[in-house]
C-alpha positions as CSV (number, residue, x, y, z in Angstrom):
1,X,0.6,65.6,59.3
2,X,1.7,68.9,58.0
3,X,4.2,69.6,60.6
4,X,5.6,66.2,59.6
5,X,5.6,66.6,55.8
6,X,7.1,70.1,56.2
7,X,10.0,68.3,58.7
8,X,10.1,64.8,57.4
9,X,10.1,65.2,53.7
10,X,11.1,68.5,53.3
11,X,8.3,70.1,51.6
12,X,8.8,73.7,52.0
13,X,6.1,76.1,53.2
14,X,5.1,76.8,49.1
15,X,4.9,73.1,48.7
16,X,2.7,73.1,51.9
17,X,0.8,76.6,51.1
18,X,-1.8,74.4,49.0
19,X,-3.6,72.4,51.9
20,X,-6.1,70.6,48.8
21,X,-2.9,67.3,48.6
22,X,-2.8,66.8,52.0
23,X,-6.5,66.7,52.7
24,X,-7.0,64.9,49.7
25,X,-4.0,62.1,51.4
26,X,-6.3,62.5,54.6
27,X,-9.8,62.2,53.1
28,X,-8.7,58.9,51.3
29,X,-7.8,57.2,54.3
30,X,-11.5,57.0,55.4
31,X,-12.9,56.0,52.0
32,X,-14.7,52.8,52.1
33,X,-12.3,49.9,52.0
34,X,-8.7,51.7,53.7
35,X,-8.1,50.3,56.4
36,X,-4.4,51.9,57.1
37,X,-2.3,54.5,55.5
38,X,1.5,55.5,55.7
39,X,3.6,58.2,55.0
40,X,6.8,57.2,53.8
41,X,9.7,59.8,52.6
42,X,11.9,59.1,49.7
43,X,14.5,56.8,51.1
44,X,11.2,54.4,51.9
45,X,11.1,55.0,55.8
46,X,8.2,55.7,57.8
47,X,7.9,58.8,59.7
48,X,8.5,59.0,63.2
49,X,5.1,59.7,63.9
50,X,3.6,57.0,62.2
51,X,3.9,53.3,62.6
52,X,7.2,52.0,61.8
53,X,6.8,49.4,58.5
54,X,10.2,47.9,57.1
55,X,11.4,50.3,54.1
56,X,10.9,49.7,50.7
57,X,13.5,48.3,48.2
58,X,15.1,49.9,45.7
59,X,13.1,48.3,43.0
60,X,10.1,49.7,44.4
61,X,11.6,53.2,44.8
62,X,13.2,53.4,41.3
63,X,9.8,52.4,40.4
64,X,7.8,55.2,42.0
65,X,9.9,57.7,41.4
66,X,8.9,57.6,37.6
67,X,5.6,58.2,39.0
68,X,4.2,54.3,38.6
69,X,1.9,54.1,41.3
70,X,1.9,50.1,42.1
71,X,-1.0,47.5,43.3
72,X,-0.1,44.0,44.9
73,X,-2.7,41.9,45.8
74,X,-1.2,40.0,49.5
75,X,-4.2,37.5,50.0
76,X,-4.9,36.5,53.4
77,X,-1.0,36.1,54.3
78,X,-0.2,40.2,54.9
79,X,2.9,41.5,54.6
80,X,5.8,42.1,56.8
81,X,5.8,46.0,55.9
82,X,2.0,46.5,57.5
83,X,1.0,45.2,61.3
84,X,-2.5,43.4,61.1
85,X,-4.9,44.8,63.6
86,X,-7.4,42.8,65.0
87,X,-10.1,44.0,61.7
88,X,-7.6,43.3,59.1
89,X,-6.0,40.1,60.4
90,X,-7.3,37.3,58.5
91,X,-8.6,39.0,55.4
92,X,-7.0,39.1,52.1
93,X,-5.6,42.4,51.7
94,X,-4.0,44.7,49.1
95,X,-1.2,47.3,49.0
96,X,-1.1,50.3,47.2
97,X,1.8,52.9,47.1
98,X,1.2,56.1,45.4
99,X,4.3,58.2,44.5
100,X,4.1,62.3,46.0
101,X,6.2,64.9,44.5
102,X,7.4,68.6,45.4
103,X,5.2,71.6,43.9
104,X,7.4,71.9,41.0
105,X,6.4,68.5,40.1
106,X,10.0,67.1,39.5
107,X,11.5,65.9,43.1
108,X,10.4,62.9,44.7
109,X,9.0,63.8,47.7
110,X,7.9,60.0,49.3
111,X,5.3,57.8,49.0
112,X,1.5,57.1,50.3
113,X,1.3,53.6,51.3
114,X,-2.2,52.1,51.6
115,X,-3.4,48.6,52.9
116,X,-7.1,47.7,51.4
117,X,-9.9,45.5,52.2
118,X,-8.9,42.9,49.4
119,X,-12.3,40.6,49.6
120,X,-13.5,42.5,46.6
121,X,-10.1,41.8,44.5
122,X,-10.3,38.3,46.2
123,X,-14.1,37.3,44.7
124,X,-13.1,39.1,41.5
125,X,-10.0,37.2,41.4
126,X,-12.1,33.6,42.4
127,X,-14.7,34.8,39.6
128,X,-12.3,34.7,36.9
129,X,-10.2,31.7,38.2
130,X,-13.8,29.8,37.6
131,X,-14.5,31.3,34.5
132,X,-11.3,30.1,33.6
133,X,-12.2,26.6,35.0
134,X,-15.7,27.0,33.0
135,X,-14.0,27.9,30.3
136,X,-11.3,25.2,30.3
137,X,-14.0,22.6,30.4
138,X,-16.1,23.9,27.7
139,X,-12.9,23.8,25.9
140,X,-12.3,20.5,27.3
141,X,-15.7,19.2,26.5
142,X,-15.6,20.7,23.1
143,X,-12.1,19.1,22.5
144,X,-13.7,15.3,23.6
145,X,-16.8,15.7,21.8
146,X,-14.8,16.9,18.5
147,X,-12.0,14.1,19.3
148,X,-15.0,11.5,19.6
149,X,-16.7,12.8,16.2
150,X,-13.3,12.4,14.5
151,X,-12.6,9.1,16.0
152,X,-16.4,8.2,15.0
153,X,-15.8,9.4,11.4
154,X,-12.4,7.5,11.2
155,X,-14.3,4.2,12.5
156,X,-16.8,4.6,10.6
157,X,-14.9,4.9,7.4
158,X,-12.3,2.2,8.6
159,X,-15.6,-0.6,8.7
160,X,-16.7,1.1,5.7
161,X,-13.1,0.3,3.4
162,X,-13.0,-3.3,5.4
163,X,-16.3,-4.2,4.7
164,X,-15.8,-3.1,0.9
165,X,-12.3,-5.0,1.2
166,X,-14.2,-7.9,2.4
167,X,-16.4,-7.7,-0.5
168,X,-13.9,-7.3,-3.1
169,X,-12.1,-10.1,-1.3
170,X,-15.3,-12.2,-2.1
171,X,-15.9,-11.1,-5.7
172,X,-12.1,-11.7,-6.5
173,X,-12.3,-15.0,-4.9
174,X,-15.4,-16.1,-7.3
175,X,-13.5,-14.4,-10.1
176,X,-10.3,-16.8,-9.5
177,X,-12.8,-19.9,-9.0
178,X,-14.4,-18.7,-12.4
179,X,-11.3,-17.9,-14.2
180,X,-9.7,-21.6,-13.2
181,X,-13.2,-23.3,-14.3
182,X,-12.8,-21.3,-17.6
183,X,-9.1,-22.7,-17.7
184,X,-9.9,-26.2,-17.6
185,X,-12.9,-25.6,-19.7
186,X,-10.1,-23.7,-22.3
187,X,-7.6,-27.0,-21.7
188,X,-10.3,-29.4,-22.5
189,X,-11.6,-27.6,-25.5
190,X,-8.0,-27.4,-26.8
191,X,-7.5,-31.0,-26.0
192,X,-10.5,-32.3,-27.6
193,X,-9.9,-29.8,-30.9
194,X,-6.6,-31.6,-30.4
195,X,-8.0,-35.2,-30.7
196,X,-10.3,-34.3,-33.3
197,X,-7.4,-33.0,-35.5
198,X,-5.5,-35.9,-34.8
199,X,-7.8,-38.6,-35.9
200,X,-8.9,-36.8,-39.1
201,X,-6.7,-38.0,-41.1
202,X,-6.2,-41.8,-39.6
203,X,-9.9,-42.3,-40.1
204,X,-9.9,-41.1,-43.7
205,X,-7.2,-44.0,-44.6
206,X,-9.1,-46.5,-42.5
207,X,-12.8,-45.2,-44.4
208,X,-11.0,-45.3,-48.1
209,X,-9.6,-49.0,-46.7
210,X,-12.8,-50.2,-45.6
211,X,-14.2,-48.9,-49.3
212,X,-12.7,-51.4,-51.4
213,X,-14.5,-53.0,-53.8
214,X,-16.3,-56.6,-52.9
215,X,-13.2,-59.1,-53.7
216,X,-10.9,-56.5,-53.9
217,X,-8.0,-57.7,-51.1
218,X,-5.9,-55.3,-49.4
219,X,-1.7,-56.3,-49.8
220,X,0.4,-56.4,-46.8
221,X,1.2,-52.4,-47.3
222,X,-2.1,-51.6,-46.9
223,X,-2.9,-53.8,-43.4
224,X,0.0,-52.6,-42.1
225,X,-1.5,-48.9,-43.2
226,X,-4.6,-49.9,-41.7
227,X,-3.1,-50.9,-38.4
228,X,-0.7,-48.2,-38.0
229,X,-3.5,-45.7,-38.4
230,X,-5.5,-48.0,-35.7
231,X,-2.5,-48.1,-33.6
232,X,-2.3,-44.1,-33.7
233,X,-5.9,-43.2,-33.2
234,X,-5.6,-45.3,-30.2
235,X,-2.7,-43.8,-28.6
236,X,-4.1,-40.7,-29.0
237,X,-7.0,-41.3,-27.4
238,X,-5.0,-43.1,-24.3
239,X,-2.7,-40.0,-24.3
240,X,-5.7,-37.3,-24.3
241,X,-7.8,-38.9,-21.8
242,X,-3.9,-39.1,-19.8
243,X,-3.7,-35.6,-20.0
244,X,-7.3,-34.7,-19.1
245,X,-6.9,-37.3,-15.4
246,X,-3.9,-35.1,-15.0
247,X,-5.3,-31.4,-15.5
248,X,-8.2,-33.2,-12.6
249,X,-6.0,-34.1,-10.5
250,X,-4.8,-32.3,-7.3
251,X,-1.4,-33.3,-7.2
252,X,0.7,-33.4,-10.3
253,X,3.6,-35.9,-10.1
254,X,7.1,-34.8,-11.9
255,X,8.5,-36.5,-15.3
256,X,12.0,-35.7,-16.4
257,X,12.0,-34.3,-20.0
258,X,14.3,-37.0,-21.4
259,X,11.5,-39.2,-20.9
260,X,9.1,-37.2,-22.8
261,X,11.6,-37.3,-25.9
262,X,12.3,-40.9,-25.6
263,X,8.8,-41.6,-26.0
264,X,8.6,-39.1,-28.9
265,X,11.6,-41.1,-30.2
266,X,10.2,-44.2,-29.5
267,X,6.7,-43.1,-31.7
268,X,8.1,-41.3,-34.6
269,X,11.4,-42.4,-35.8
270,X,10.0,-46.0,-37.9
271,X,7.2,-43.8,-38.7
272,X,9.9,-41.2,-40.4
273,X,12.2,-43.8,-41.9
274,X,8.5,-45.1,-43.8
275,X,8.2,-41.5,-45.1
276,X,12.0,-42.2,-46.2
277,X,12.4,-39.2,-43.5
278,X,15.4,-39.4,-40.7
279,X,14.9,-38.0,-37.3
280,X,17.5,-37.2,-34.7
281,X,15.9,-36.5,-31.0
282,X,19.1,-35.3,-28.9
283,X,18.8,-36.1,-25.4
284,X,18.2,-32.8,-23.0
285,X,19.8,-31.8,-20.1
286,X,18.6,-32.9,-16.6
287,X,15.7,-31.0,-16.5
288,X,11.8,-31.9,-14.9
289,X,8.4,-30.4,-15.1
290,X,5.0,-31.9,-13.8
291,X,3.4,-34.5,-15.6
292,X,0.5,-32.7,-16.7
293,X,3.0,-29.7,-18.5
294,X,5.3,-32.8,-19.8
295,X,2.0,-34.4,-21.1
296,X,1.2,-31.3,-22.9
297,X,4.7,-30.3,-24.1
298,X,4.9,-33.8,-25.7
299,X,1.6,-32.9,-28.1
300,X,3.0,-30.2,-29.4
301,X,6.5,-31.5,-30.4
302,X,4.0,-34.5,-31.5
303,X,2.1,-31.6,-33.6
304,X,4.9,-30.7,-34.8
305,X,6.6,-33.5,-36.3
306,X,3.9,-34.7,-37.7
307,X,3.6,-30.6,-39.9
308,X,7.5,-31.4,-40.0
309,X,6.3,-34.8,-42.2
310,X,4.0,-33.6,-44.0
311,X,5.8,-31.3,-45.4
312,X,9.2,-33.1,-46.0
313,X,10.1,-33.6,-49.8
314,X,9.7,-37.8,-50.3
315,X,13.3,-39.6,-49.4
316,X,15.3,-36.7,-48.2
317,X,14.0,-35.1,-44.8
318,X,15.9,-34.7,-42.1
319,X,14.1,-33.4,-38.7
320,X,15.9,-33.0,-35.2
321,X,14.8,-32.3,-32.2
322,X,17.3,-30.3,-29.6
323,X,16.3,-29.6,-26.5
324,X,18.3,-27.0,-23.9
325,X,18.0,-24.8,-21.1
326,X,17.6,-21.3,-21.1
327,X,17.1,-18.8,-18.2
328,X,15.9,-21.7,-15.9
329,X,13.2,-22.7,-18.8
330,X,13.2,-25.9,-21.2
331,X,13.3,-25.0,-24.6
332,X,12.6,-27.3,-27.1
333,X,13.1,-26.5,-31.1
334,X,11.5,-28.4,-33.9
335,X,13.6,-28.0,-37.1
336,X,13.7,-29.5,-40.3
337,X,14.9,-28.8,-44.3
338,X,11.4,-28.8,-45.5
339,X,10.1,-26.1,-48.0
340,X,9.0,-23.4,-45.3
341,X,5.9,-22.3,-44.7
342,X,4.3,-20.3,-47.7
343,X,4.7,-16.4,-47.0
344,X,1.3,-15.6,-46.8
345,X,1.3,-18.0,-43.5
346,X,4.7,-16.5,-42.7
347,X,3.8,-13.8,-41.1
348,X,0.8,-15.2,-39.1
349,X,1.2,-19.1,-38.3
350,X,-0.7,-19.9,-36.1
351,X,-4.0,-18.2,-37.6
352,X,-6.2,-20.9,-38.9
353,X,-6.2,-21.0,-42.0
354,X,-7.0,-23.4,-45.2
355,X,-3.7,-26.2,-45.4
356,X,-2.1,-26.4,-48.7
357,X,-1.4,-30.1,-47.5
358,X,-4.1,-32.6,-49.1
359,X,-6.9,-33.9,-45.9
360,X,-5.4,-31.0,-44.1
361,X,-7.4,-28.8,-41.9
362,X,-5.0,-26.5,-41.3
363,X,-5.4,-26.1,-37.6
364,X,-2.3,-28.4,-36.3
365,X,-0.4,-25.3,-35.8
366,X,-2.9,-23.0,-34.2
367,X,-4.1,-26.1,-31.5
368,X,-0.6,-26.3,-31.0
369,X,-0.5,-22.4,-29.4
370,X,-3.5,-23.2,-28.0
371,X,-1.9,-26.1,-26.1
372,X,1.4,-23.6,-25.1
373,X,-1.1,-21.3,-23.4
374,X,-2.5,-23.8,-21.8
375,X,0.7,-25.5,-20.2
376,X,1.7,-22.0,-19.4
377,X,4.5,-22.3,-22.3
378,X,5.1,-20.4,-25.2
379,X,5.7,-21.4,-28.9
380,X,7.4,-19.1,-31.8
381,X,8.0,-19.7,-35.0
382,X,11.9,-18.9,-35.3
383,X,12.9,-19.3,-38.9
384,X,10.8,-20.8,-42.1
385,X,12.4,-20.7,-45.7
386,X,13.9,-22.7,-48.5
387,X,16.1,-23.9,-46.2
388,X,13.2,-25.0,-43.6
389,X,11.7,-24.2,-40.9
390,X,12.4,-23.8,-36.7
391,X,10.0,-24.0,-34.0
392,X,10.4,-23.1,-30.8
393,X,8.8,-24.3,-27.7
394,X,9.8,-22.6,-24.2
395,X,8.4,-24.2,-21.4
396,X,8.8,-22.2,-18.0
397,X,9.6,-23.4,-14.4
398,X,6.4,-24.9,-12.7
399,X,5.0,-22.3,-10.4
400,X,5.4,-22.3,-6.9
């Protein structure tokens, strides 16, 4: 071996004077393990006297010549560079290469190749692919049992919002049922208030008629007083109970609003010319609303004609009754060259309040609001003064 490093890879006789490397090179090749060792010189050829192994590459040299000494693992497969004897074939092996330099430490001398029993690197190697495989299924496992806990919590919180939905979805629904029973408890409380105003003042004629003195017989003015009032307490009475089948009733057929004014027309204009009052009703536009709405639009124009009269000075009124449409909605206004209202009712008209009219009650105007709200409409007092006063009455489309 020292003839052949002294020839081979031209170690001189100082690099060789020191016997401790090449023992060393020697001694390693029976250390537990080595089962074959070359010499190879610096171009990565075998010497002659050893078994001939393909030379390395140029990566490999460029490599150990900056002193990396290199490990590769070749499993069970070998390598082209070693021939497997009959002990090693089979086995899974590993190569080492450890770089050798001249005494000075400097020049690349070659390279000791050595092929180990790889079963050790082999079980280390199967060890840590299964703690790998271990540790990807605790990972694994973790990651389902968290996925599950968060799918758990989602679920559980889902059934916990639908089940509050649900019983939100309930309470609203009750609410709704209340809120339409307090509707048409509101409607038939402003209906009958309605009523109760109305007939007021017909029964206090017919009470002061049927007062006369024994003997005493009423003149033809005073029947005809008498029966108008009967007349009127009836009609109202036909035309509340009217409304009242109509707010009951599931299906609410259509009237067209000309037909509401005719009637109003119809009603009030001998009982204006009486009063020495005249009263134009102008016919609307094509328009329709449900018969309930109409029903209720028509007592408050009624309403307010009869404030309109009342208040007129005696043989030279003048009320009209316009109706157009505005922004889709019927809009009805009451107007007439009366006084006005007194300013201290101005500013709040449909507050009750005491009527400066003689037998009023001074709740015609405040019944009527109630009424608006209750046929979804809305009435405003537009102008009052010496002049007279507007109402307005804006009835909306009928919901869908």
């Amino acid at each position: 071996l020292k003839a052949s490093a002294e020839e081979e890879l031209g170690l001189t006789a100082d690099d060789l004077s020191d016997p401790r490397p090449l023992q060393a090179l020697l001694r390693t090749s029976t250390l537990e393990g080595v089962m074959d060792i070359h010499l190879l010189d610096g171009q990565g050829y075998a010497l002659d006297s050893l078994d001939t192994p393909p030379a390395l590459d140029e990566t490999e040299l460029t490599s150990l010549a900056s002193r990396q000494a290199s490990a590769s693992f070749l499993g069970r497969q070998g390598s082209p560079r070693w021939d497997m004897t009959p002990a090693g074939a089979g086995l899974p092996l590993v190569e080492i290469l450890v770089p050798l330099f001249h005494k000075d430490g400097r020049r690349f001398a070659g390279v000791a190749a050595y092929l180990v029993d790889g079963r050790p690197a082999a079980a280390e190697i199967t060890a840590i692919g299964w703690q790998t495989v271990r540790l990807a299924g605790a990972v694994f496992i973790l990651g389902a049992l968290t996925f599950s806990g968060l799918w758990w919590w989602a679920w559980t919180r889902l059934e916990q919002n639908r089940r509050e939905l649900s019983a939100r979805n309930l309470a609203l629904g009750r609410l709704n049922r209340e809120l339409a029973l307090l509707a048409k408890t509101s409607a038939v409380g402003a209906l009958t208030s309605h009523l109760l105003h109305g007939l007021k003042n017909p029964l206090a004629g017919l009470r002061e008629f049927t007062r006369r003195p024994a003997g005493d017989q009423p003149d033809d003015e005073e029947w005809d007083m008498a029966r108008e009032s009967t007349l009127r307490m009836s009609d109202m009475i036909d035309e509340t109970i009217s409304v009242l089948r109509e707010d009951q009733a599931e299906d609410s057929p259509e009237v067209t609003v000309n037909e509401l004014l005719h009637s109003l027309r119809h009603r009030y204009t001998d009982l204006a010319a009486r009063r020495g009052a005249h009263l134009l009703v102008s016919d609307a536009p094509p328009a329709r609303c449900s018969s309930l709405r109409g029903r209720l639009l028509r007592l408050i124009l009624a309403n307010l004609l009869d404030n309109a009269l009342s208040a007129l000075p005696a043989r030279a009124g003048e009320i009209s009754v316009q109706t157009v449409i505005e922004d889709g909605a019927i809009v009805c206004r009451v107007r007439d060259n009366g006084p006005g209202l007194p300013p201290e009712r101005a500013s709040r008209p449909f507050d009750a309040a005491p009527s400066a009219k003689a037998g009023g009650s001074g709740l015609g105007l405040a019944l009527s609001r109630l009424l608006a709200i209750t046929a979804q409409a809305e009435l405003v007092l537009e102008t009052t003064g010496p002049q007279g006063t507007s109402f307005a009455v804006r009835l909306p489309p009928d919901p869908a």
